[in-house]
C-alpha positions as CSV (number, residue, x, y, z in Angstrom):
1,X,66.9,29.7,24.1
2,X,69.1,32.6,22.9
3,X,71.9,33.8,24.3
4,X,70.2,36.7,25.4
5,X,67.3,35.1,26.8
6,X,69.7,33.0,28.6
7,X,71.5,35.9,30.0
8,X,68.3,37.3,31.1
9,X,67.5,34.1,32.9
10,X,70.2,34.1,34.3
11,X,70.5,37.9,35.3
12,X,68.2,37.1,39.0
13,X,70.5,34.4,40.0
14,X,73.8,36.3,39.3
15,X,72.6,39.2,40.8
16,X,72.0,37.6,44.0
17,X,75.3,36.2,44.1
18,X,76.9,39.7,43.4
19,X,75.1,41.2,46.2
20,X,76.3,39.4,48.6
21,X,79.3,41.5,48.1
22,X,78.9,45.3,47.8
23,X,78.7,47.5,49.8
24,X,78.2,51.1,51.0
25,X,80.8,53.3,51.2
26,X,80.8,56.9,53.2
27,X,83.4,59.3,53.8
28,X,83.6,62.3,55.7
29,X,86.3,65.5,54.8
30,X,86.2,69.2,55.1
31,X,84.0,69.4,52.1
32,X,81.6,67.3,53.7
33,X,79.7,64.0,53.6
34,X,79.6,61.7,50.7
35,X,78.6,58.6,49.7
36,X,79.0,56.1,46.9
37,X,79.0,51.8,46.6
38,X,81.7,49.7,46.8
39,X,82.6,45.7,46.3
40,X,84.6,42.9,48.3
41,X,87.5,41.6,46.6
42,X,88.6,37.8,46.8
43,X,91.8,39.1,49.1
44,X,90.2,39.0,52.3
45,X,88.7,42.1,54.2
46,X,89.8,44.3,50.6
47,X,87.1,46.5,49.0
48,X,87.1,48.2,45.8
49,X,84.8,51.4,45.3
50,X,85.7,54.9,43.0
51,X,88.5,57.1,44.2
52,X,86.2,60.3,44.1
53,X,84.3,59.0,46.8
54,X,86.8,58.5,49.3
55,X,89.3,61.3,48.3
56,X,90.8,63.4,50.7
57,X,88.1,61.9,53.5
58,X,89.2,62.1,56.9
59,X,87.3,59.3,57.6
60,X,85.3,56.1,55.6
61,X,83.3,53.7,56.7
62,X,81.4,50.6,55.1
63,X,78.3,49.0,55.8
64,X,75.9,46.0,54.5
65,X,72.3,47.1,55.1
66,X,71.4,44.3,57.1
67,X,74.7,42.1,57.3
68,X,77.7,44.2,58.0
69,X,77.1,47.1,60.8
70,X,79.0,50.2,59.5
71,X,83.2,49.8,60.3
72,X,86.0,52.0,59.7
73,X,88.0,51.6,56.4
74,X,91.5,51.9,55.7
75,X,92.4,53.3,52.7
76,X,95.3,51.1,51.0
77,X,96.0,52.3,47.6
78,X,94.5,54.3,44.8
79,X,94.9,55.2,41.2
80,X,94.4,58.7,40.6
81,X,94.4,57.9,36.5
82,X,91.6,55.1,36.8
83,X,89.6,57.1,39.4
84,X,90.1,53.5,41.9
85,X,90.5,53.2,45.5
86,X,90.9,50.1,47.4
87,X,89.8,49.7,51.2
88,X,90.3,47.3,54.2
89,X,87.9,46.4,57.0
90,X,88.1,43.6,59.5
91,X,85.9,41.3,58.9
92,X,84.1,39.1,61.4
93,X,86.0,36.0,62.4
94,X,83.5,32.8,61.2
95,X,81.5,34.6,58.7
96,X,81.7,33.7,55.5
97,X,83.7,36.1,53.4
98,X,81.4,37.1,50.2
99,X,84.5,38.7,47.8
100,X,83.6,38.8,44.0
101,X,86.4,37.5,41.4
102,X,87.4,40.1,38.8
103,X,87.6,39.1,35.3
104,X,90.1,41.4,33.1
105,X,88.6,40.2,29.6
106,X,87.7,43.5,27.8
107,X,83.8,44.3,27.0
108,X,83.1,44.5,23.1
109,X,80.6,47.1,21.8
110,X,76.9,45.8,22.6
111,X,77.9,43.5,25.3
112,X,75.1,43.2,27.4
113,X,76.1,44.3,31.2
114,X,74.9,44.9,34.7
115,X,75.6,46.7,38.1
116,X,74.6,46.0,41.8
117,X,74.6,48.0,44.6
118,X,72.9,50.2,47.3
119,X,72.4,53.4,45.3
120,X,70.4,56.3,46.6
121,X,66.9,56.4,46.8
122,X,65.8,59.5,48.2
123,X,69.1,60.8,49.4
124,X,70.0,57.6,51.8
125,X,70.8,54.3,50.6
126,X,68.7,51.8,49.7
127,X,68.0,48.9,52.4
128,X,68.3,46.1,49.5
129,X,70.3,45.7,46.4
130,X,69.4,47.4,43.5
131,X,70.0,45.9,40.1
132,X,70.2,47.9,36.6
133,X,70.9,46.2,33.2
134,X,72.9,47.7,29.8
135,X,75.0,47.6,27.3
136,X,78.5,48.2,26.8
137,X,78.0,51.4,24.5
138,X,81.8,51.6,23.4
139,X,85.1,53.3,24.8
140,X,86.2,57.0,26.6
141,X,89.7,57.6,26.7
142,X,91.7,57.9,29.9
143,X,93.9,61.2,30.4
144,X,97.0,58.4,31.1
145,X,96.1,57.2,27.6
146,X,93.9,53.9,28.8
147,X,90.3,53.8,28.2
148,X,86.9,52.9,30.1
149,X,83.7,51.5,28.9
150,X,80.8,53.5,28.1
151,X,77.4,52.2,29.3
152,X,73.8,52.3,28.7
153,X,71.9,52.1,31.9
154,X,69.7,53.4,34.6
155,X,73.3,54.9,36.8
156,X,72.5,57.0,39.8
157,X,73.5,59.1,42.7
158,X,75.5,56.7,44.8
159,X,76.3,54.0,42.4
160,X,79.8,54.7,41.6
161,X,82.1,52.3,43.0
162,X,79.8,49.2,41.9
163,X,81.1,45.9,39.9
164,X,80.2,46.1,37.0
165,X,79.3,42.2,35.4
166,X,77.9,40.2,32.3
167,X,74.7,39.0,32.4
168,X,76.1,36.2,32.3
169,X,78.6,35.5,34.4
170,X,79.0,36.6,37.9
171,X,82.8,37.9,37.7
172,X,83.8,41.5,38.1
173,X,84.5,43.6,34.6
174,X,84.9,46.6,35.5
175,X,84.3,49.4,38.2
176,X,81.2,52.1,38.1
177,X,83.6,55.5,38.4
178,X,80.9,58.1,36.1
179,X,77.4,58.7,36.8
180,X,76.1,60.8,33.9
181,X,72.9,61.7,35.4
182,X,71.1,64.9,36.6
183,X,70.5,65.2,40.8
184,X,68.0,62.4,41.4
185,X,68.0,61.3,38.0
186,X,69.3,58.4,35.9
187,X,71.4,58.2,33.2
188,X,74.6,56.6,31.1
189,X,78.0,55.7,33.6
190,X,81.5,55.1,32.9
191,X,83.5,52.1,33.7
192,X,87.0,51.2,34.5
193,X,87.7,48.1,33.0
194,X,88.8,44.9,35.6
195,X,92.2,44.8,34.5
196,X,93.1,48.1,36.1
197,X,91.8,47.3,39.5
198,X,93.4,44.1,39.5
199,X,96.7,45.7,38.6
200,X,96.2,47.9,41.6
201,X,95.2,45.1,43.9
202,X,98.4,43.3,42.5
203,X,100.4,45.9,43.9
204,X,99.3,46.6,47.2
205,X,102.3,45.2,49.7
206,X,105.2,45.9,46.8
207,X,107.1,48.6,46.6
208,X,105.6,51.9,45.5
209,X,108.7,53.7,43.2
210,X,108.1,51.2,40.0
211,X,104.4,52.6,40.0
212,X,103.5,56.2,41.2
213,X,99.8,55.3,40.6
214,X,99.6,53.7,44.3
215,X,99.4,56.6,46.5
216,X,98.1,55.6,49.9
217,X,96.2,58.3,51.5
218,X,94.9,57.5,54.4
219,X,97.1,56.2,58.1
């Protein structure tokens, strides 16, 4: 079997395991209601999703259809540059705790990707996972002089703040943060790469003067 027919084997299997950890993500601010997808991290009750999505919110909360009835979030820190924001619920004493590894190896060109999560289907989120499959396309730059990845997929309304995997592997590489796609539509996304959240996540608890990127927001 190829590698790609392996990866596409594989691709059910992994995507079950990754769904065991996002989540939906809503916030609530003047400018009203929206909503995007989010991810538990290995750090216990910590969830990653896009900083657009959150920004300025009065409130956010974060639900599993099915498994997790909705909860207040805390937001924790955020990077402005790498559009990231990270969360914290409480979560249930006894339950398992479903938080997704990150893996900061970069994506080369034509790597073949996918994304899970509760996108939109007809303005509310979906009741079960959905599950789109890519390629990395190649780079954008980053306005702090980083760079995302590029990707070819089915992205919609809602998706951003989903992990972002190889199909063969079920660690996180990066983090949906661009949807590229007309109202209701589907089109290409943007990615920050692993590495950046997991500097981020690294940093939560230490002091915030050696990097300005940690803003918390929210009490």
């Amino acid at each position: 079997m190829t590698g790609a027919a392996a990866a596409a084997a594989d691709l059910p299997q992994l995507a079950a395991q990754v769904s065991r950890g996002v989540v939906v993500v809503e916030a609530w601010s003047q400018a009203g209601a929206r909503t995007g997808s989010g991810f538990f991290l290995e750090r216990r009750g910590l969830i990653a999703t896009a900083l657009h999505t959150v920004e300025g919110a009065r409130r956010v909360r974060v639900t599993v259809p099915g498994r997790f009835a909705a909860s207040d979030a805390r937001l924790l820190a955020v990077s402005s540059a790498w559009d990231l924001a990270v969360l914290e619920v409480e979560w249930p004493a006894g339950e398992p705790y479903p938080g997704l590894p990150l893996d900061p190896t970069p994506l080369a060109a034509g790597t073949e990707v996918a994304l899970t999560d509760f996108g939109l289907l007809g303005g509310e989120p979906s009741a079960t996972p959905l599950t789109v499959r890519g390629i990395v396309s190649g780079a954008f730059g980053s306005p702090a002089g980083g760079g995302g990845y590029l990707l070819d997929l089915g992205a919609r309304d809602g998706f951003s703040g989903s992990p972002v995997y190889r199909t063969d592997r079920a660690a996180v590489s990066g983090v949906l943060t661009r949807v590229h796609a007309p109202p209701g539509g589907t089109g290409p996304g943007g990615a920050t790469p692993a590495v950046a959240l997991k500097a981020l996540v690294n940093g939560i608890g230490s002091a915030l003067g050696g990097d300005r990127s940690l803003l918390p927001r929210l009490p």
